[in-house]
DOTORKE-236598 format. One record per residue (C-alpha): x, y, z; residue in one letter. Coordinates in nm, 2 decimals, decimal comma. Layout:
<nodes>
NODE     xx     yy     zz r
NODE      X      Y      Z a
...
</nodes>
This chain:
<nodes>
NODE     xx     yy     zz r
NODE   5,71  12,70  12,41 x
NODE   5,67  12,38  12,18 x
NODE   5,74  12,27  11,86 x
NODE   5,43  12,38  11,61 x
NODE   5,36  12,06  11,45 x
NODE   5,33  11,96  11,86 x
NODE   5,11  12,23  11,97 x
NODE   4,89  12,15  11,64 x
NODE   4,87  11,74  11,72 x
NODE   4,82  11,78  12,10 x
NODE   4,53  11,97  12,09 x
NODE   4,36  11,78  11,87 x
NODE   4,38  11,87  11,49 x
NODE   4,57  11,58  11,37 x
NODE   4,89  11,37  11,37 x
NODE   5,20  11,59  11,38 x
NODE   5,31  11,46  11,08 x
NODE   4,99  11,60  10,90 x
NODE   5,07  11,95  11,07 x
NODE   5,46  11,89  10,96 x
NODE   5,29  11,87  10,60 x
NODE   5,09  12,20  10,61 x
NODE   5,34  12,40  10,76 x
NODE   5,60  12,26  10,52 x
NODE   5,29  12,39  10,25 x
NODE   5,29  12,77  10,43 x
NODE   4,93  12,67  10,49 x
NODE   5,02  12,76  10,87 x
NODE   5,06  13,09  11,03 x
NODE   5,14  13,21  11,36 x
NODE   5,07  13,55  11,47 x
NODE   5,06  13,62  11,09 x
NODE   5,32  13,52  10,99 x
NODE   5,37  13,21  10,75 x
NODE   5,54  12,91  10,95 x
NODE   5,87  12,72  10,91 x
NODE   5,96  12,37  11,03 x
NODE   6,12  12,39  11,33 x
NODE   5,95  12,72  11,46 x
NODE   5,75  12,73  11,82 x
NODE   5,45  12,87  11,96 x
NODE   5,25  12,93  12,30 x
NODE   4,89  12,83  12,34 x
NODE   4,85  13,19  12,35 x
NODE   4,97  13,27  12,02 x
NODE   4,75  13,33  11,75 x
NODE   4,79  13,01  11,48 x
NODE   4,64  12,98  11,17 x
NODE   4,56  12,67  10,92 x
NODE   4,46  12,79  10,56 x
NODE   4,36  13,11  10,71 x
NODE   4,10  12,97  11,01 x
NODE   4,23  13,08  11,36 x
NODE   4,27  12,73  11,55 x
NODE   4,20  12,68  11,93 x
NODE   4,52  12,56  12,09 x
NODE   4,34  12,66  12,50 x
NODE   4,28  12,26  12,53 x
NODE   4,67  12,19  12,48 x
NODE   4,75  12,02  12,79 x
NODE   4,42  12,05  12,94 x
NODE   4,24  11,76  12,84 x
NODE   4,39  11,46  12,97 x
NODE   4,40  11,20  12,66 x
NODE   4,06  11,04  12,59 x
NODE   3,92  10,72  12,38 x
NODE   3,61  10,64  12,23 x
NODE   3,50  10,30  12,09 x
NODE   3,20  10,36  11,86 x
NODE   3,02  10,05  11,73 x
NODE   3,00  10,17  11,41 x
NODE   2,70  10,03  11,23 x
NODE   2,73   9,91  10,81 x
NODE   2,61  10,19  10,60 x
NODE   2,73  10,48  10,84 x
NODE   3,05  10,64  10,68 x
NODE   3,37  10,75  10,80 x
NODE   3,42  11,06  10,62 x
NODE   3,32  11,42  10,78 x
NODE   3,16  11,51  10,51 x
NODE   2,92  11,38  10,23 x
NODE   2,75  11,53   9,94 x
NODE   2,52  11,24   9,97 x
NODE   2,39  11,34  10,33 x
NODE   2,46  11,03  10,46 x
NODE   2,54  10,94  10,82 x
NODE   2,87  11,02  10,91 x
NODE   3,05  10,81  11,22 x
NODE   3,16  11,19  11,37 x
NODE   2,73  11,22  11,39 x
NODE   2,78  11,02  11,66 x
NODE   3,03  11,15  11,88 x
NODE   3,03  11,38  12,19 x
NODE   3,10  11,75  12,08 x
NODE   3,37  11,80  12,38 x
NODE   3,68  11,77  12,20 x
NODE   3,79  11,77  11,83 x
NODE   3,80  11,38  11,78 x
NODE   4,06  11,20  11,54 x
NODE   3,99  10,87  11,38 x
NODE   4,20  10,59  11,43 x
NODE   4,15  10,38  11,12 x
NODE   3,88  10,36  10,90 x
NODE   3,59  10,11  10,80 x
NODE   3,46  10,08  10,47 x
NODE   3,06  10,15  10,42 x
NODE   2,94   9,81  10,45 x
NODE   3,17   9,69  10,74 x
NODE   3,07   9,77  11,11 x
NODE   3,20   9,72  11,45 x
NODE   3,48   9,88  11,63 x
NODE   3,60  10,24  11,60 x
NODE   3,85  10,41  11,80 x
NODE   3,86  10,78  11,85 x
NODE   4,08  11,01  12,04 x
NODE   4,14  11,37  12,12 x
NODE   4,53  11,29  12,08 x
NODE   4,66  11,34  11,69 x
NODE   4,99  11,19  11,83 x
NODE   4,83  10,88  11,97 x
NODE   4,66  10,83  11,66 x
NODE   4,91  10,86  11,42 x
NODE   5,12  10,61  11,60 x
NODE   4,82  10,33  11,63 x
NODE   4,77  10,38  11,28 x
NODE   5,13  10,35  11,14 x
NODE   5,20  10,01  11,00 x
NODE   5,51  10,04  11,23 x
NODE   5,31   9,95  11,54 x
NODE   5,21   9,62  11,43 x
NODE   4,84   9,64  11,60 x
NODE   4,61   9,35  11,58 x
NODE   4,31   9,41  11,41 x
NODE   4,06   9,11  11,48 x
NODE   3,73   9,08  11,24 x
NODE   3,43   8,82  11,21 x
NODE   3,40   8,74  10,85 x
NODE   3,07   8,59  10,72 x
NODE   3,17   8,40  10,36 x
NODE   2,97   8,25  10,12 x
NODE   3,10   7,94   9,95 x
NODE   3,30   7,62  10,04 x
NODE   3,62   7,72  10,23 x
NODE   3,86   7,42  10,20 x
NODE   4,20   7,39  10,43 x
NODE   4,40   7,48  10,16 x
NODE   4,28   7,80  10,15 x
NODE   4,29   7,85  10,48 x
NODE   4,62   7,77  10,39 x
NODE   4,68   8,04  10,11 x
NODE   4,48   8,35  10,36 x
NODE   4,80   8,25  10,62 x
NODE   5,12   8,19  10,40 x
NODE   4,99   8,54  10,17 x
NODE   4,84   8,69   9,86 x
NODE   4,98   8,94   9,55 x
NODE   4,70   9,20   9,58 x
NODE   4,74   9,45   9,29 x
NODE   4,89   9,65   9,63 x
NODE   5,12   9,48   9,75 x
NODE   5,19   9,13   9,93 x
NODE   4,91   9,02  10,19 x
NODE   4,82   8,77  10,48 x
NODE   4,63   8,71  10,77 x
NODE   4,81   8,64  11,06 x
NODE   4,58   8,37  11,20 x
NODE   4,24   8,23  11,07 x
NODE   3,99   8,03  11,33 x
NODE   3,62   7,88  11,24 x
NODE   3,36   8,05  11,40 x
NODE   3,04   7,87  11,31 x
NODE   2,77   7,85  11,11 x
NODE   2,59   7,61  10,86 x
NODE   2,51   7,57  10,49 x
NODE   2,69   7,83  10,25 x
NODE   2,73   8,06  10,47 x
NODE   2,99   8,05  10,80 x
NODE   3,17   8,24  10,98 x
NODE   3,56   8,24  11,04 x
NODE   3,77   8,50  11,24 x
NODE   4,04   8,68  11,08 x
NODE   4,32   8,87  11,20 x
NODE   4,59   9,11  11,07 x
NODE   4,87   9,34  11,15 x
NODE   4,82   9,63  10,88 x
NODE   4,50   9,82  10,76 x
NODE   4,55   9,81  10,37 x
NODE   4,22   9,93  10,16 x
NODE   3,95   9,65  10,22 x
NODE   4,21   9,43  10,26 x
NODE   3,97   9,14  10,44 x
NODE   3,71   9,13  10,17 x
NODE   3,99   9,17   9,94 x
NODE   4,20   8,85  10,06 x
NODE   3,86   8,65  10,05 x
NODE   3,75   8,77   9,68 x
NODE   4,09   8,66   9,60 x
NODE   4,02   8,31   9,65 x
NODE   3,64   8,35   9,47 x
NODE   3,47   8,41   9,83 x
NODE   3,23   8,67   9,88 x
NODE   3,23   8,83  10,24 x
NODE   2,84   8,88  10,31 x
NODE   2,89   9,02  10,70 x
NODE   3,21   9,16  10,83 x
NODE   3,25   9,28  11,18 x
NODE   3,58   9,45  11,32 x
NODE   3,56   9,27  11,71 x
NODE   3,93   9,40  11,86 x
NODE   4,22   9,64  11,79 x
NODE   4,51   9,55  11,97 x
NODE   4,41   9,47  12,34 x
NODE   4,06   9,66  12,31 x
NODE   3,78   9,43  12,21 x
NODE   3,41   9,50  12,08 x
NODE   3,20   9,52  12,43 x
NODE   2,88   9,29  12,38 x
NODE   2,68   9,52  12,59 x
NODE   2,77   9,80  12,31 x
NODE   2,46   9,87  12,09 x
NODE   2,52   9,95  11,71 x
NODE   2,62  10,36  11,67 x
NODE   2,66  10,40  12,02 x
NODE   2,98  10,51  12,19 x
NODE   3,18  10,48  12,54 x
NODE   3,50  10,62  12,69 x
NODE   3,79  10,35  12,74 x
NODE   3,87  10,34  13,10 x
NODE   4,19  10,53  13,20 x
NODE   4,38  10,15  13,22 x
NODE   4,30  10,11  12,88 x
NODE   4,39  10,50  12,74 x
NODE   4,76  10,43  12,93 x
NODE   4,76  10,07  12,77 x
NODE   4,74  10,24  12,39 x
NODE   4,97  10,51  12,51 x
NODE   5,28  10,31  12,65 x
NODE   5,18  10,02  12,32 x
NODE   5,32  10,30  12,13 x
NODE   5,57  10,51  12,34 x
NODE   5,40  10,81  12,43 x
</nodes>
């Protein structure tokens, strides 16, 4: 027997905090019954979420998997869309029930990491961790050293305080270059956001690493490939699991 939220997370359907939250709503039932915090459950009990049974047979059968999707601008990371538009999940194999670890706006591509562990997701994602995320920026306009200066040392966004942790030239000529950015938290279009701050507009912008996993080159735009078990144990010890 294990915890609900647990059972829910490990095979697949999210972080165990998000199952904490629908049990804690009586959105969850097991053999039905409605759910408490703290109660347990078998893979062979029946568990419901908003009234859908929910296949709990992969608990501890699937060893934990990641996916790196080069996610191309103009694919979305929502499930759904009323505007039919591709979604990033399009693109993904149909063996396991995959969770997103961090989103990209419309217009950004690059990295995505997906993984059939809720837990492992949760974790990566929770400001907590401290992950590097790495991008290439394309910016239109004169950058001076000063504010280079101002991305490093921190901007009031109408959200809260925000920085870069380091900021390199990448190249480039005329108006338009290219710098690479990185950061230790995943506020809302924070990168364009820390740029437009300063009058900048970010024309390209390309998520290349997140933590010690890096954009292959050989990685063609909406295609996908498993991390290599060295990798998956990497993430999973990064964040004590």
């Amino acid at each position: 027997m294990e915890r609900l939220q647990k059972l829910i997370a490990t095979a697949g359907y999210g972080s165990r905090r998000w199952a904490e939250r629908l049990i804690e709503q009586g959105r969850v039932e097991v053999n039905n019954k409605t759910a408490s915090i703290g109660d347990k459950a078998d893979i062979t009990d029946k568990v419901k979420i908003d009234g859908r049974t929910i296949d709990l047979s992969r608990y501890n059968e699937e060893e934990t998997k990641v996916i790196i999707l080069n996610k191309q601008a103009g694919v979305i990371c929502s499930n759904k869309d009323k505007e039919g538009r591709k979604s990033a999940y399009d693109l993904l194999p149909k063996e396991s029930r995959w969770v997103m670890v961090g989103r990209l706006d419309l217009n950004t591509s690059g990295l995505l990491l997906f993984t059939n562990n809720g837990d492992l997701a949760n974790k990566l994602m929770h400001p907590s961790s401290e992950i590097e995320r790495e991008y290439a920026v394309r910016v239109l306009g004169k950058v001076e050293n000063e504010d280079l200066k101002q991305l490093t040392e921190g901007i009031d966004l109408e959200d809260g305080f925000a920085k870069f942790s380091r900021v390199t030239i990448g190249g480039g000529q005329g108006a338009n270059r290219w710098y690479k950015v990185v950061l230790k938290e995943g506020k809302k279009r924070e990168v364009r956001r820390l740029w437009e701050a300063l009058g900048f507009k970010v024309s390209r912008l390309i998520r290349i690493r997140f933590g010690e996993i890096r954009l292959p080159d050989s990685l063609r735009a909406n295609q996908y490939e498993y991390l290599k078990s060295k990798q998956v144990q990497s993430l999973l010890k990064k964040v004590n699991l």
